[in-house]
N, C-alpha and C positions, 0 to 999 in steps of 0.2 A: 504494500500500500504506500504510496507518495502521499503526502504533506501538499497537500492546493495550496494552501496560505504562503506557503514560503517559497513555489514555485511562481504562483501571481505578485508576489511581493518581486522576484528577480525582474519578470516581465514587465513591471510597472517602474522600471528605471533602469538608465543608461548611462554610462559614466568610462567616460576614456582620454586621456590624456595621452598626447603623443609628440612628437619633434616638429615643428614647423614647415617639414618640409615634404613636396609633393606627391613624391611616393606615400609616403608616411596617409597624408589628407585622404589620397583616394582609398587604400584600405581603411580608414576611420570613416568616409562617408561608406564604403560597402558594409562596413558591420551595421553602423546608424541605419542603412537602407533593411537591411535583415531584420531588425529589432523594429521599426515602423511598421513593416510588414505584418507582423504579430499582434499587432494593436486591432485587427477586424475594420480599420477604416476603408473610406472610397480612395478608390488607386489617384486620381485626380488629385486625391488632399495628401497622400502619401507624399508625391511627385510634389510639393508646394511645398510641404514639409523639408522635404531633401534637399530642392535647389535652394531653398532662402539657407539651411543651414551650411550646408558648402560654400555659398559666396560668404555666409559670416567666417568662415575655416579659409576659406582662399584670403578673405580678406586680413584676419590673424594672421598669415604667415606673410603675407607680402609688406604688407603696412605699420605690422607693431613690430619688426623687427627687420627695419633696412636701416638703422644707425649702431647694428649689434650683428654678430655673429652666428644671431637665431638666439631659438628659445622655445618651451611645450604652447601647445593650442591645447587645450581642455574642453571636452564635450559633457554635458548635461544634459541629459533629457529623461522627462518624468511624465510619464501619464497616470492623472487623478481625473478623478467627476468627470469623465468626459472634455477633459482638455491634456493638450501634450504641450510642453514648454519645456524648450530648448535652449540652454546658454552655453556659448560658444565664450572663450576668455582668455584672452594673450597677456603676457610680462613682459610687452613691453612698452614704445611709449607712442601716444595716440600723432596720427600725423593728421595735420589739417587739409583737407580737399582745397586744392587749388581751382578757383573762379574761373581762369582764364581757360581751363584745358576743358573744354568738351566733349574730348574722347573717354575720360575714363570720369570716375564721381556718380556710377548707376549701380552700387550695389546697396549702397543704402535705401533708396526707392526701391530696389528689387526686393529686399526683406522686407518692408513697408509692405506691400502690394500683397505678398506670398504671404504675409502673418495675419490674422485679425489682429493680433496687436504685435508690437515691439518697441524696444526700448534699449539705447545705445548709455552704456555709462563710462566716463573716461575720468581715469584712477591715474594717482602719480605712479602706479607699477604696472600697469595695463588696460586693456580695455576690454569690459564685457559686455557682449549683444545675448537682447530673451528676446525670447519669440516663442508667440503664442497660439494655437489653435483651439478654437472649439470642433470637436469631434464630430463628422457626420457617418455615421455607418454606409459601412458594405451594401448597399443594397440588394 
C-alpha cells in the first residue's frame, strides 16, 4: 500500500536549482515540463505555463549575471486550490532595459501576457519573477 498524502504532497511542488547556463535551462525547463504535465491541466495552459517560465530562466541566466562569471537560477513551482505559481530567482544583479533598443525588452510583457498574474522583485542579491495561474482543467 502507498501513502497518497505524501505522494500528492511530492506532486504539488517543484523545486530545482541549477547553473545559469543553457544546457543546464533546457533540462530544468524539460523536468518543469514533466511535472506541469501531472497537474491534469489544458495543454494550452501547460504551454503558457512553460514558455513564461523559461523566458523568466533565459532571462536569469542572460541578465542577472553578464557582470559575473555566472551563478544558480532556482525554480519554484507549487500547485494549491487550483493555482500553480512559479518563481524563477537569480544572484545576481538586476540590469535595467535599455529604451532605445527595440529588438530585445519583450520578455517581460511575454510573462505578463502568459501569467494571470506576475510580479518582478529586484533585490541587492538578485532578482525574482512569480507567476501565476488559475487552473483550468483537462477537458
Amino acid at each position: 500500500m502507498t501513502d497518497r498524502s505524501a505522494h500528492d504532497a511530492r506532486q504539488q511542488e517543484f523545486h530545482r536549482r541549477v547553473p545559469a547556463d543553457p544546457e543546464q535551462l533546457v533540462g530544468l525547463r524539460r523536468a518543469l515540463t514533466r511535472w506541469v504535465g501531472t497537474l491534469g491541466i489544458a495543454p494550452e495552459q501547460q504551454d503558457d505555463v512553460i514558455l513564461a517560465s523559461y523566458e523568466a530562466m533565459a532571462n536569469a541566466a542572460e541578465h542577472g549575471y553578464r557582470d559575473s562569471a555566472g551563478g544558480p537560477v532556482e525554480v519554484r513551482a507549487v500547485h494549491r486550490d487550483h493555482t500553480v505559481t512559479v518563481t524563477v530567482t537569480d544572484f545576481g544583479t538586476w540590469k535595467q532595459p535599455d529604451p532605445d533598443d527595440t529588438y530585445r525588452g519583450r520578455g517581460l510583457p511575454l510573462i505578463e501576457t502568459l501569467s494571470d498574474t506576475s510580479a518582478t522583485a529586484h533585490r541587492a542579491d538578485g532578482t525574482t519573477v512569480t507567476m501565476s495561474w488559475n487552473l483550468r482543467p483537462d477537458l
